[in-house]
C-alpha positions in Angstrom: 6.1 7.5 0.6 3.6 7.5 -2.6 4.5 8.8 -5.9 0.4 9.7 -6.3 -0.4 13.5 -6.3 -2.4 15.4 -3.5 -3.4 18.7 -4.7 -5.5 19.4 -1.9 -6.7 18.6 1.6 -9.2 16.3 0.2 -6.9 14.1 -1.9 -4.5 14.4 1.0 -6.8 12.6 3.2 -7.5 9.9 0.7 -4.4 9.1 0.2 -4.2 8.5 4.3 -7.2 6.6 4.3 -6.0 4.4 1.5 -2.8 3.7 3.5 -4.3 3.3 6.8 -6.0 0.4 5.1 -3.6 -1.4 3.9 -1.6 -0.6 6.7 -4.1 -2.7 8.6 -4.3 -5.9 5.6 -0.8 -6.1 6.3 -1.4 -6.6 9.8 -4.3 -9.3 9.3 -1.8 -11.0 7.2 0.9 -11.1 9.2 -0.8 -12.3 12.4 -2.3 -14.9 9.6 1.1 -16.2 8.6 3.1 -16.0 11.6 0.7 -16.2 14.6 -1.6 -18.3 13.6 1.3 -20.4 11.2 -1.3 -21.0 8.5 1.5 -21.9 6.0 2.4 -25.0 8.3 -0.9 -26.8 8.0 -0.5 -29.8 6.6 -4.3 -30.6 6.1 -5.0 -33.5 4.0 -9.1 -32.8 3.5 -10.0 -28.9 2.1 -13.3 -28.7 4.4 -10.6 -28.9 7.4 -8.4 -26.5 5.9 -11.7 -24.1 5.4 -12.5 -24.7 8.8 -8.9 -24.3 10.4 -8.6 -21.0 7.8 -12.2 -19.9 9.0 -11.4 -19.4 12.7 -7.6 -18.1 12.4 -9.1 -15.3 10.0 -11.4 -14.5 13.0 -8.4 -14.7 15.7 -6.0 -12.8 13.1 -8.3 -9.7 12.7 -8.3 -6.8 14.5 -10.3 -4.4 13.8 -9.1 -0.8 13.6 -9.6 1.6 16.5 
């Protein structure tokens, strides 16, 4: 549901294409968080928590079909 305006075919499909991608942020960050457990690192050095961040971000997106 959106309280946005369409007033025609155009803006309709906008509004789709907005949601689709959020739709699919949502979805990267929730593979992030409970997949991947990102919020359970306990990393002590910030170039291991780049690197640990780096490749879950590559496992946790998919990319849209």
């Amino acid at each position: 549901m959106t309280n946005r305006e369409a007033h025609d075919l155009d803006a309709v499909i906008e509004l789709i294409d907005w949601y689709r991608a959020r739709w699919e942020i949502e979805m990267f960050f929730h593979v992030l968080k409970n997949a991947c457990k990102v919020e359970a690192l306990q990393l002590s050095h910030m170039d291991r928590v780049e690197r640990a961040l780096v490749l879950y971000m590559v496992v946790s997106w998919v990319p849209s079909q």
